[in-house]
C-alpha positions as protocol buffer text, in pm:
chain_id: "A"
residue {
  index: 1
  type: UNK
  ca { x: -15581 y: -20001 z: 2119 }
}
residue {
  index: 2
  type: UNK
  ca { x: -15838 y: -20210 z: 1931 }
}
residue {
  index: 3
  type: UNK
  ca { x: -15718 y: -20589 z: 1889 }
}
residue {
  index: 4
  type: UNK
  ca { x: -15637 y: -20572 z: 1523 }
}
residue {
  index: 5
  type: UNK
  ca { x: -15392 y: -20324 z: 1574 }
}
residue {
  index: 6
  type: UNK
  ca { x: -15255 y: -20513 z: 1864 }
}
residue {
  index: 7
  type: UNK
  ca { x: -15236 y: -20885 z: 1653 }
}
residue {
  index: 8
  type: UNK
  ca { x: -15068 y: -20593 z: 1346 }
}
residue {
  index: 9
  type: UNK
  ca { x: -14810 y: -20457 z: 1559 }
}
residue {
  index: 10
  type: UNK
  ca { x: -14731 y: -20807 z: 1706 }
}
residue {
  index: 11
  type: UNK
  ca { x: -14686 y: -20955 z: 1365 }
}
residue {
  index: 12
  type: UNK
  ca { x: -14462 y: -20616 z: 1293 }
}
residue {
  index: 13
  type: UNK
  ca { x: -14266 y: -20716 z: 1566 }
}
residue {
  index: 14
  type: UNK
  ca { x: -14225 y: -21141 z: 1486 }
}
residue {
  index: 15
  type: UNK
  ca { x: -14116 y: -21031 z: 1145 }
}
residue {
  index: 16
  type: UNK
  ca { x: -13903 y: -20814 z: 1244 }
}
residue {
  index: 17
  type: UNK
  ca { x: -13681 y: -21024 z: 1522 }
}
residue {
  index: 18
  type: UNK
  ca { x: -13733 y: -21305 z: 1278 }
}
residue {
  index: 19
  type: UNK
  ca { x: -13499 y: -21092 z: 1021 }
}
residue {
  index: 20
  type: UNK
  ca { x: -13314 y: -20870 z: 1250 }
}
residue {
  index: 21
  type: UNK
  ca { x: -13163 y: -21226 z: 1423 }
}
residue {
  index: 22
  type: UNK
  ca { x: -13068 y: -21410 z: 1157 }
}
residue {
  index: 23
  type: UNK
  ca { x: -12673 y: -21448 z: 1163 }
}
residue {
  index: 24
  type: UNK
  ca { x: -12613 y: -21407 z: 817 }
}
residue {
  index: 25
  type: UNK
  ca { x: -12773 y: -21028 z: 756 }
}
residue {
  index: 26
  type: UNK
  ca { x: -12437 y: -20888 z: 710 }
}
residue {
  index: 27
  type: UNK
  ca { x: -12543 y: -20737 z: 386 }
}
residue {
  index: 28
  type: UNK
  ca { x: -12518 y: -20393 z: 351 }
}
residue {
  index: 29
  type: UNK
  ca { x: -12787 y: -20211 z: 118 }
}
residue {
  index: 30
  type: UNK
  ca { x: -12605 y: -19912 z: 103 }
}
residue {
  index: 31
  type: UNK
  ca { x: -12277 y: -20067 z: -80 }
}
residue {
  index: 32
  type: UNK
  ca { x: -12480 y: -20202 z: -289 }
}
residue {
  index: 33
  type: UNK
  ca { x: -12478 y: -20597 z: -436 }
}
residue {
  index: 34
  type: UNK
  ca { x: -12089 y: -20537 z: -580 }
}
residue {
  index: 35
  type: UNK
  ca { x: -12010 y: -20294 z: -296 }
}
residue {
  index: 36
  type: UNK
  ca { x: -12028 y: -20593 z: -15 }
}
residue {
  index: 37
  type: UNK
  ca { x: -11778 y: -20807 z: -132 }
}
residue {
  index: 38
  type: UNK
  ca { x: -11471 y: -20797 z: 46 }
}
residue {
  index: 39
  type: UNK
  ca { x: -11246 y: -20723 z: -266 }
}
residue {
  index: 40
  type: UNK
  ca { x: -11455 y: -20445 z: -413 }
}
residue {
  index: 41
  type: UNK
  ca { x: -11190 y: -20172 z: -296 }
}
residue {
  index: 42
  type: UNK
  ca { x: -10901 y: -20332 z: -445 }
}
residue {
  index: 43
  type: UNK
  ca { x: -11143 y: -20419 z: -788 }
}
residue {
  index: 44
  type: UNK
  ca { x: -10977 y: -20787 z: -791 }
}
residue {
  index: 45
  type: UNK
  ca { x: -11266 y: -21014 z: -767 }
}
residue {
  index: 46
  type: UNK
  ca { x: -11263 y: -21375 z: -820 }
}
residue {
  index: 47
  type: UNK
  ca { x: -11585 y: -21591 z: -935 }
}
residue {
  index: 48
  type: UNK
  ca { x: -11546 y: -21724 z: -535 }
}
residue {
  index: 49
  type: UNK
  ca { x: -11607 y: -21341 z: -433 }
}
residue {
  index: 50
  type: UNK
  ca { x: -11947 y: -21380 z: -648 }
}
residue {
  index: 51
  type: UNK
  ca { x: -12009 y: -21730 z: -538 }
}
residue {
  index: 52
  type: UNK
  ca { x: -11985 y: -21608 z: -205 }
}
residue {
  index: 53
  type: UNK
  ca { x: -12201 y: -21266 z: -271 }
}
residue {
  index: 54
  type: UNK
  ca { x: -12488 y: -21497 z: -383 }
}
residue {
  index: 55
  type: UNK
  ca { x: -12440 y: -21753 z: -67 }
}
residue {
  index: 56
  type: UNK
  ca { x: -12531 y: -21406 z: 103 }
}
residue {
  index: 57
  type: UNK
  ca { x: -12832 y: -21283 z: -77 }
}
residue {
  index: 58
  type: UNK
  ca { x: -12997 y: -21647 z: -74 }
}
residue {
  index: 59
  type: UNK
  ca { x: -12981 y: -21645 z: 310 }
}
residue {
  index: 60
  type: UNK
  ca { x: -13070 y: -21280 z: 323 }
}
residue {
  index: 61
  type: UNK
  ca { x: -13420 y: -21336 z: 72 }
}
residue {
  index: 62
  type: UNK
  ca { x: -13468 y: -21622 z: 279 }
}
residue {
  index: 63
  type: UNK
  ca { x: -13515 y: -21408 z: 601 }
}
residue {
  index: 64
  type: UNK
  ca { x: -13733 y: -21142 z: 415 }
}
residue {
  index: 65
  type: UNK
  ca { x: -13956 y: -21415 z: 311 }
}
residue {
  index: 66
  type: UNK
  ca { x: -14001 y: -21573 z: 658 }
}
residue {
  index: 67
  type: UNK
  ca { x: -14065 y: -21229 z: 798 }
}
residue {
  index: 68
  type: UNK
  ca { x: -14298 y: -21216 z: 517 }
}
residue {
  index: 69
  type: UNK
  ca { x: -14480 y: -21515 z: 591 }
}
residue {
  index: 70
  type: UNK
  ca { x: -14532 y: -21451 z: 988 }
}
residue {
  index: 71
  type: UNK
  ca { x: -14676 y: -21139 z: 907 }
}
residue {
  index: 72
  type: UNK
  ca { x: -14938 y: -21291 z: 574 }
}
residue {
  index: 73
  type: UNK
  ca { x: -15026 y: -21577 z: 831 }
}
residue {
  index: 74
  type: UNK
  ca { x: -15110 y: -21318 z: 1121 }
}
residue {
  index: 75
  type: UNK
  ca { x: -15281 y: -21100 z: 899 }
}
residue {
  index: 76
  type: UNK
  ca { x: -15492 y: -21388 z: 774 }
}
residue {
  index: 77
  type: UNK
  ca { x: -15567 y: -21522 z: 1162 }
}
residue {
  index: 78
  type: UNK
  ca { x: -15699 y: -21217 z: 1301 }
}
residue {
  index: 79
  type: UNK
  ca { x: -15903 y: -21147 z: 967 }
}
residue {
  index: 80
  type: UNK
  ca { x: -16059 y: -21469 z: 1052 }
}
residue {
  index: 81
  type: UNK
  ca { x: -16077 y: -21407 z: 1419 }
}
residue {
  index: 82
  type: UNK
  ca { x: -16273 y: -21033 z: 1400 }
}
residue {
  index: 83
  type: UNK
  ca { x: -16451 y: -21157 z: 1075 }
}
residue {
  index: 84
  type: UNK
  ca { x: -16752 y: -21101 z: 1243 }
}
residue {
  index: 85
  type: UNK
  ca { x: -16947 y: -21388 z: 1106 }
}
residue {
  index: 86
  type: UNK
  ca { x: -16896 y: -21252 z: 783 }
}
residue {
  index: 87
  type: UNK
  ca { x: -16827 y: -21570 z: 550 }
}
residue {
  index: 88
  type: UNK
  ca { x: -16675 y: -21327 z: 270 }
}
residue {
  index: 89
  type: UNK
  ca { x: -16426 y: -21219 z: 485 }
}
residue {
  index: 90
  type: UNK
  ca { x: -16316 y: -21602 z: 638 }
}
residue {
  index: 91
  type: UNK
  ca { x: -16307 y: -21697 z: 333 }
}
residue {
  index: 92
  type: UNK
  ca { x: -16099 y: -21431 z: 203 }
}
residue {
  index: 93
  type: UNK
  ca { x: -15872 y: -21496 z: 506 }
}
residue {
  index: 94
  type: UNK
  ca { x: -15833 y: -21840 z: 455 }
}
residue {
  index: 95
  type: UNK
  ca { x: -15733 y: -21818 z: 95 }
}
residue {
  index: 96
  type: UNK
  ca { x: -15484 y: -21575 z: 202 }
}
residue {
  index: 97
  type: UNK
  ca { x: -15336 y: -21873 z: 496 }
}
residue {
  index: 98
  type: UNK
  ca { x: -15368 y: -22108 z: 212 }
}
residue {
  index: 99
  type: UNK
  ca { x: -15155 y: -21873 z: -33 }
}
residue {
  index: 100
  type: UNK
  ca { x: -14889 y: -21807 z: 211 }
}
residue {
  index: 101
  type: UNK
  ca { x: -14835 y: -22173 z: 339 }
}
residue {
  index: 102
  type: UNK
  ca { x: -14865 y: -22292 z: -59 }
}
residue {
  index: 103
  type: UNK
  ca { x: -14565 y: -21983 z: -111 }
}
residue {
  index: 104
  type: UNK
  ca { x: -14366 y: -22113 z: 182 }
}
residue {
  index: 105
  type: UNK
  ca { x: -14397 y: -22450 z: 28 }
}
residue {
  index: 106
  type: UNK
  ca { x: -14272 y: -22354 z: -315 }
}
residue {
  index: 107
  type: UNK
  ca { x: -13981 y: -22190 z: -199 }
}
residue {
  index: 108
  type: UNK
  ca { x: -13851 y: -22412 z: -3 }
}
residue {
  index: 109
  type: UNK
  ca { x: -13900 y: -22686 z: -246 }
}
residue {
  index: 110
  type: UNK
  ca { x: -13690 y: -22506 z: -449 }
}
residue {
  index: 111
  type: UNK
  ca { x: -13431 y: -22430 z: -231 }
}
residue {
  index: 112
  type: UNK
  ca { x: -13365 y: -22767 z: -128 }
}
residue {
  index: 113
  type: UNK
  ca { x: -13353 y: -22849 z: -487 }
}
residue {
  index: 114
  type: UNK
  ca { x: -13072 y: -22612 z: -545 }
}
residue {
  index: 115
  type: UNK
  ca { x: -12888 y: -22759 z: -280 }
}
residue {
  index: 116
  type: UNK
  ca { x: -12934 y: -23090 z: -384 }
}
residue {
  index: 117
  type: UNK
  ca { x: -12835 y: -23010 z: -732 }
}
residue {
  index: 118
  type: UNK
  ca { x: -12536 y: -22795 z: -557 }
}
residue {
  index: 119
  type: UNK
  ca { x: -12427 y: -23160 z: -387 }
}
residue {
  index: 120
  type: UNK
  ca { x: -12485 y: -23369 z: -698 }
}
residue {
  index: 121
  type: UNK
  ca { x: -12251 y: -23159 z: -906 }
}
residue {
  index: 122
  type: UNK
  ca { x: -11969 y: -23147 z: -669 }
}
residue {
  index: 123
  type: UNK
  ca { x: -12043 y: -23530 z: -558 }
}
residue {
  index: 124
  type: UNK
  ca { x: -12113 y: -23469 z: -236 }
}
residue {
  index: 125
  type: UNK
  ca { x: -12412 y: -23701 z: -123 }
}
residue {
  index: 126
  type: UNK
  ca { x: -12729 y: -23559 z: -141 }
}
residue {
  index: 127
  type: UNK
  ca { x: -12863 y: -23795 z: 112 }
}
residue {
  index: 128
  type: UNK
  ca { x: -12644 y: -23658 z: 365 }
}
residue {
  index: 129
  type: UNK
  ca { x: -12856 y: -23458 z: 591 }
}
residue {
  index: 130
  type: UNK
  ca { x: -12552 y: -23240 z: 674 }
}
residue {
  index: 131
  type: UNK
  ca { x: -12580 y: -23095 z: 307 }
}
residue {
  index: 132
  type: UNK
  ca { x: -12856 y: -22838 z: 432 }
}
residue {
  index: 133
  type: UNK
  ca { x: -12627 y: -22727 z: 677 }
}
residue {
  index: 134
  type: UNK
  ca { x: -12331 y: -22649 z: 467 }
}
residue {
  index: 135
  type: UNK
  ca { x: -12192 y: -22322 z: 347 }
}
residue {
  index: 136
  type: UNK
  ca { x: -12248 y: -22326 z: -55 }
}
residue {
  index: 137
  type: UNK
  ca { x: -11913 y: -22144 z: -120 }
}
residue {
  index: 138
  type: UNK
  ca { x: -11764 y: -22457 z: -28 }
}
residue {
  index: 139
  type: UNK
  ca { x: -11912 y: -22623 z: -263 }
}
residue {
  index: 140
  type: UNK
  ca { x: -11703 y: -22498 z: -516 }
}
residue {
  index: 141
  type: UNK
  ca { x: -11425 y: -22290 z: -376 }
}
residue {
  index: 142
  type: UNK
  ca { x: -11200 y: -22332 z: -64 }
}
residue {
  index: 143
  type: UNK
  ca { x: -11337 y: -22226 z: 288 }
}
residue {
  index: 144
  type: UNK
  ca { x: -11161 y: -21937 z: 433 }
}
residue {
  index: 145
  type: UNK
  ca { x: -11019 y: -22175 z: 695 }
}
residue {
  index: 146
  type: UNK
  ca { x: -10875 y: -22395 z: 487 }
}
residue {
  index: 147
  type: UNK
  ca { x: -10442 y: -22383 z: 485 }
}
residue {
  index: 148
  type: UNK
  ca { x: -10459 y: -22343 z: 81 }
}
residue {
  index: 149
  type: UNK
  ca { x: -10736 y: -22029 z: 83 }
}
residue {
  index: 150
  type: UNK
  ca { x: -10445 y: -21810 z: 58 }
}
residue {
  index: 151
  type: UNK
  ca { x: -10259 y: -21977 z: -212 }
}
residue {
  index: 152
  type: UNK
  ca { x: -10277 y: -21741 z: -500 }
}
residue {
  index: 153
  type: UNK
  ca { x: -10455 y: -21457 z: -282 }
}
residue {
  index: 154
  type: UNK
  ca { x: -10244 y: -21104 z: -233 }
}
residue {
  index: 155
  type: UNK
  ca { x: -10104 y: -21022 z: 71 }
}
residue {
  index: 156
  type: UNK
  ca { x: -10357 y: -20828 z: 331 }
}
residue {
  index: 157
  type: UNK
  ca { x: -10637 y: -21078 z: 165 }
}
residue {
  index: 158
  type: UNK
  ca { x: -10904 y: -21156 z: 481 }
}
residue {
  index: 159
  type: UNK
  ca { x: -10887 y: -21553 z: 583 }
}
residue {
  index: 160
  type: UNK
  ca { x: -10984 y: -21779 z: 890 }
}
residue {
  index: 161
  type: UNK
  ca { x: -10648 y: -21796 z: 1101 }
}
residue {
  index: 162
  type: UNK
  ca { x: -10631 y: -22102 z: 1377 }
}
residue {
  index: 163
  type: UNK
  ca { x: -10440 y: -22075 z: 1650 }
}
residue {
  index: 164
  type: UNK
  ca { x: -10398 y: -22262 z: 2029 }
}
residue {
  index: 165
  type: UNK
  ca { x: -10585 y: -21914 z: 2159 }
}
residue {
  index: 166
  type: UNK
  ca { x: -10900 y: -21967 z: 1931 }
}
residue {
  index: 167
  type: UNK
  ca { x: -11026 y: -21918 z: 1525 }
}
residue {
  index: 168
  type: UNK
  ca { x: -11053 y: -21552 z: 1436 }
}
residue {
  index: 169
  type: UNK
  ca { x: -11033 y: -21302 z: 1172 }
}
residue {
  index: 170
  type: UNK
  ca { x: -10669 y: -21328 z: 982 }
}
residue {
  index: 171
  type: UNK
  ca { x: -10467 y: -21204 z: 697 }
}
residue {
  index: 172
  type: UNK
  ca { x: -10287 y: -21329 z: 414 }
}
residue {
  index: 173
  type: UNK
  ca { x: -9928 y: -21308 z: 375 }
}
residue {
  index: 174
  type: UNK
  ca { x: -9715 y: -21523 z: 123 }
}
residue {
  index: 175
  type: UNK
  ca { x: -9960 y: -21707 z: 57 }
}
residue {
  index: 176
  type: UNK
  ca { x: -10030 y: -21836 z: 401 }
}
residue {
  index: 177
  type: UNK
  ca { x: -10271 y: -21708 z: 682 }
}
residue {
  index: 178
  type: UNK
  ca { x: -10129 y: -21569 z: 978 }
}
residue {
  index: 179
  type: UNK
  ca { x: -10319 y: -21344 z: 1230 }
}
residue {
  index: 180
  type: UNK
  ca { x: -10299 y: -20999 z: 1214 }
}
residue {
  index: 181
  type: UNK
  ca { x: -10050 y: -20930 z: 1487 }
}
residue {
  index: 182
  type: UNK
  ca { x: -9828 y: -21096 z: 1272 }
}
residue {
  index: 183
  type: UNK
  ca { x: -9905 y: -20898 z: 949 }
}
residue {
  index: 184
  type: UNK
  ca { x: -9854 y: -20615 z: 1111 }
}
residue {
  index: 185
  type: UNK
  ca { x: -9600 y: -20633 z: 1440 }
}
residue {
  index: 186
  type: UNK
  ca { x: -9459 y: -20989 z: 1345 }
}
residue {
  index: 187
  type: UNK
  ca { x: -9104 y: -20797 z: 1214 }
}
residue {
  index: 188
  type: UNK
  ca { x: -9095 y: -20609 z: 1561 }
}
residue {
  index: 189
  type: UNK
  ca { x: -9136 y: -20897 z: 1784 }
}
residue {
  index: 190
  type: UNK
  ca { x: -9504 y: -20916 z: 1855 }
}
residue {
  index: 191
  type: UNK
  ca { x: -9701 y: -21221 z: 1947 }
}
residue {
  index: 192
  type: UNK
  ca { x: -10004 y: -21347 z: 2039 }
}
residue {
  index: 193
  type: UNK
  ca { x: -10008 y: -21438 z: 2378 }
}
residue {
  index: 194
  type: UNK
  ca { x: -10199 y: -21369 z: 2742 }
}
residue {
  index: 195
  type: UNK
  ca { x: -10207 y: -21055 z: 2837 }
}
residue {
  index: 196
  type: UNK
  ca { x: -10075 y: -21205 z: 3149 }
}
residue {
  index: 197
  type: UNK
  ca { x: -9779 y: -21265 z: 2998 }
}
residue {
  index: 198
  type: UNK
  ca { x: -9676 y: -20946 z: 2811 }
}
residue {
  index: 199
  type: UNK
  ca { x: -9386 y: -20734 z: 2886 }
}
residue {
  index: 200
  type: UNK
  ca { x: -9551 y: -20447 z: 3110 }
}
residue {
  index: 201
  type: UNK
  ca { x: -9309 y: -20249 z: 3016 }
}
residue {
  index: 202
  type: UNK
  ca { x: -9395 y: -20263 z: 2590 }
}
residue {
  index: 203
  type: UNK
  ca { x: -9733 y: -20093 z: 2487 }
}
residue {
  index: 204
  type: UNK
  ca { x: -9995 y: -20454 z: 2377 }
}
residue {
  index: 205
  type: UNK
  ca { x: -10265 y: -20440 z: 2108 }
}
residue {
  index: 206
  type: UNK
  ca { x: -10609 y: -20574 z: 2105 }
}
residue {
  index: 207
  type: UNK
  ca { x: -10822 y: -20692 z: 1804 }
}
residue {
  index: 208
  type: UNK
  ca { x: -10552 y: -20841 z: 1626 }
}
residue {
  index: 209
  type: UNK
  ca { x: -10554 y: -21180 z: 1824 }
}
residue {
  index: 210
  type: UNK
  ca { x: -10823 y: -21442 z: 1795 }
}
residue {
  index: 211
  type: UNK
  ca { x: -11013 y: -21612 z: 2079 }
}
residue {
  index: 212
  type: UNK
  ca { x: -11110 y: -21454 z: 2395 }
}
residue {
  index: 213
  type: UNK
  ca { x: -11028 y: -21087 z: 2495 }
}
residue {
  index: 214
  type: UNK
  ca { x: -10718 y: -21177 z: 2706 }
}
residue {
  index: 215
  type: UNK
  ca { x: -10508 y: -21286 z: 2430 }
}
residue {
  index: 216
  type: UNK
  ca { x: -10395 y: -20988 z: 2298 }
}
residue {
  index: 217
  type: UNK
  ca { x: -10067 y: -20859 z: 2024 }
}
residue {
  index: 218
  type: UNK
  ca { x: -9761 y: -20788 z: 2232 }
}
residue {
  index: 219
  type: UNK
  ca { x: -9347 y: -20866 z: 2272 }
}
């Protein structure tokens, strides 16, 4: 395998763990930009569901463009390094660094406008270093952990539920988030406890429960 190949592939492969890892690609290109919001099956979105969409997509074109940029600045290198003496070429190369750093520059710049702008508006401090950190949904609706997310929400609505066991996945129910052994088994009896702890005698259920795996749904 010649080298340029090899430095090609390589820069393939940076882009592609630097995209592949990110925590927030949870968007699905299949549903389409409507299709992954959680309340496109019940067709009652709220302008938090949208706010929330785009907190997705500007993570998710954030990625792309860092993959993007490993792979320009790569390319550029190694047409610099088997340039050959060839001052067309190195300088071709180097205008193409230059671009992508210049690019890099530009959106980030803007993206730390935004979110400056973001903390302005809803008077959070946009000295506060924590501000880049923060979910923008927040901003301007209230976190899924928050005791009041489910206030006006319909029942079976996804939240943040807190318990002693750990934060997990929960439901909505009355307006108040409960996990979903609750939702489901909480008429029959059904807790979240330790396995441990269950009645051996009572079939227990797992995934409803947050926090580790031995905290499971049973009487």
């Amino acid at each position: 395998m010649r080298p340029r190949h090899l430095i090609i592939i390589t820069a393939l492969i940076l882009a592609a763990g630097f995209i592949l890892a990110s925590p927030v690609w949870a968007f699905s290109l299949e549903k389409g930009i409507v299709g992954n919001l959680e309340c496109a099956e019940s067709g009652n979105c709220s302008f938090c569901d949208f706010i929330y969409l785009f907190v997705i997509l500007q993570k998710v074109i954030l990625s792309l463009f860092g993959g993007l940029a490993i792979i320009m600045l790569i390319w550029g290198g190694q047409g610099i390094i088997t340039a050959a003496g060839n001052q067309q070429k190195v300088a071709e190369s180097k205008k193409l660094i230059t671009s992508t750093l210049l690019g890099v520059v530009i959106i980030l710049a803007a993206y730390f406008l935004i979110v400056i702008l973001v903390g302005i508006l809803t008077g959070t401090n946009p000295s506060d270093k924590s501000l880049f950190g923060k979910n923008w949904s927040n901003a301007f609706c209230t976190p899924s952990d928050s005791p009041a997310y489910c206030v006006g929400k319909a029942d079976g609505s996804n939240c943040t539920v807190t318990i002693s066991q750990g934060t997990g996945n929960g439901v909505c129910k009355n307006e108040a988030c409960i996990t979903g052994c609750q939702y489901e088994w909480g008429s029959s009896g059904y807790t979240c406890k330790d396995v441990s702890t269950c009645n051996p005698a009572i079939p227990y259920f797992t995934g409803l429960c947050p926090g580790p795996e031995n905290i499971v749904c049973c009487i």
